[in-house]
N, C-alpha and C positions, 0 to 999 in steps of 0.2 A: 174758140171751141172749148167748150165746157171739161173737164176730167172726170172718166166717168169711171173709172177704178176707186175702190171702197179701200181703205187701208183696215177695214174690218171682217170679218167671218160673217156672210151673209146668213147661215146657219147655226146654230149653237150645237156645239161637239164640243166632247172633249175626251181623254185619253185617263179613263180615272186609274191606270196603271204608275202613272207617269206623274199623276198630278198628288199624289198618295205619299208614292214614295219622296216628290219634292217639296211637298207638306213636313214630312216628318226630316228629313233633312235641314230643312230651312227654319225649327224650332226658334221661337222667340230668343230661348238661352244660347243658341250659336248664334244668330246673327246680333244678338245685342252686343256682346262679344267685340265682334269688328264691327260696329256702327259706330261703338264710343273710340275706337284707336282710328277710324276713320275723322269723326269729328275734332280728334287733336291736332289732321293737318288742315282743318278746314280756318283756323284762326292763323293767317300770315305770322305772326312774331311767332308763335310757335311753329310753325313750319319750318320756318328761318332757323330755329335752335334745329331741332330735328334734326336739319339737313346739317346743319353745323357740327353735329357731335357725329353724325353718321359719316360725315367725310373724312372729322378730323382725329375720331376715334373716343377720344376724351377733352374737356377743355373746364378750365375753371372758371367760378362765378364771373369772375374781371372779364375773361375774354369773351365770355358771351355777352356781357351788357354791352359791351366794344362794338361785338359784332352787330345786336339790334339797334345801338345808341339808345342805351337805356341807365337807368341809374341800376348798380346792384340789387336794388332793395327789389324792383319792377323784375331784374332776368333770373332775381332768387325765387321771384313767386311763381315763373314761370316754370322753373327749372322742377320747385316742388310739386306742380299742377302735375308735371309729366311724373315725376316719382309717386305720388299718387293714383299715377292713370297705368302704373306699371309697367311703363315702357324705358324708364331712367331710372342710374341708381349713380352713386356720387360715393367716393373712396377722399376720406380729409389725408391731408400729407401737409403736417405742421399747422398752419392756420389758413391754407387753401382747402376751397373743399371743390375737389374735378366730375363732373358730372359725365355720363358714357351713356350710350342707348345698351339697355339693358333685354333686350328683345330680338333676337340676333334675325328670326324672321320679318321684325315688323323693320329691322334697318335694312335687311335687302329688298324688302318693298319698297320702301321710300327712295331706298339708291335707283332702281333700275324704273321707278318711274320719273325720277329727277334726268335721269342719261336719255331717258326715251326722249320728252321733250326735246332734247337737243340734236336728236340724230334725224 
């Protein structure tokens, strides 16, 4: 037997109250916003840093490459992509330089969709 429910609006309506105000909420400039802090969990090795410094608070270039298996050279460019994307910022102490999520909303994002997964 066939399915005969439409997943669509058999009519055209809409609610131009509704669709106005979420027009102008949903501007290009706020959602580009979080499209781009989105797109920096969408490449694994960076996710992987992400979740790394969000757990561990801070960590320096060694322990991140550690943590990807990567050379320095590959988790510094990574590290820098995210200080560019302005979500990390890195404090040197001697001739380490320790990187943090510098975004205190965009690390409880990441934390409580990383716990979600697992519950």
């Amino acid at each position: 037997m066939k399915d005969t429910l439409k997943d669509e609006c058999e009519i055209y309506c809409y609610d131009p109250i509704k669709v106005s105000r979420l027009q102008d909420l949903l501007s290009s400039k706020s959602t580009l916003h979080l499209s781009k802090k989105f797109k920096l969990l969408a490449d694994e090795t960076r996710l992987k840093i992400i979740l790394s410094l969000a757990i561990e608070g801070e960590l320096c270039v060694c322990d991140v490459a550690n943590i990807i298996q990567s050379s320095i050279a590959t988790a510094s460019y990574h590290l820098r992509f995210l200080k560019r994307s302005g979500v990390a910022n890195y404090r040197k102490e001697g001739k380490l330089a320790f990187y943090y999520i510098d975004d205190e909303i965009f690390k409880s994002m990441v934390l409580l969709s990383f716990h979600h997964k697992e519950s």
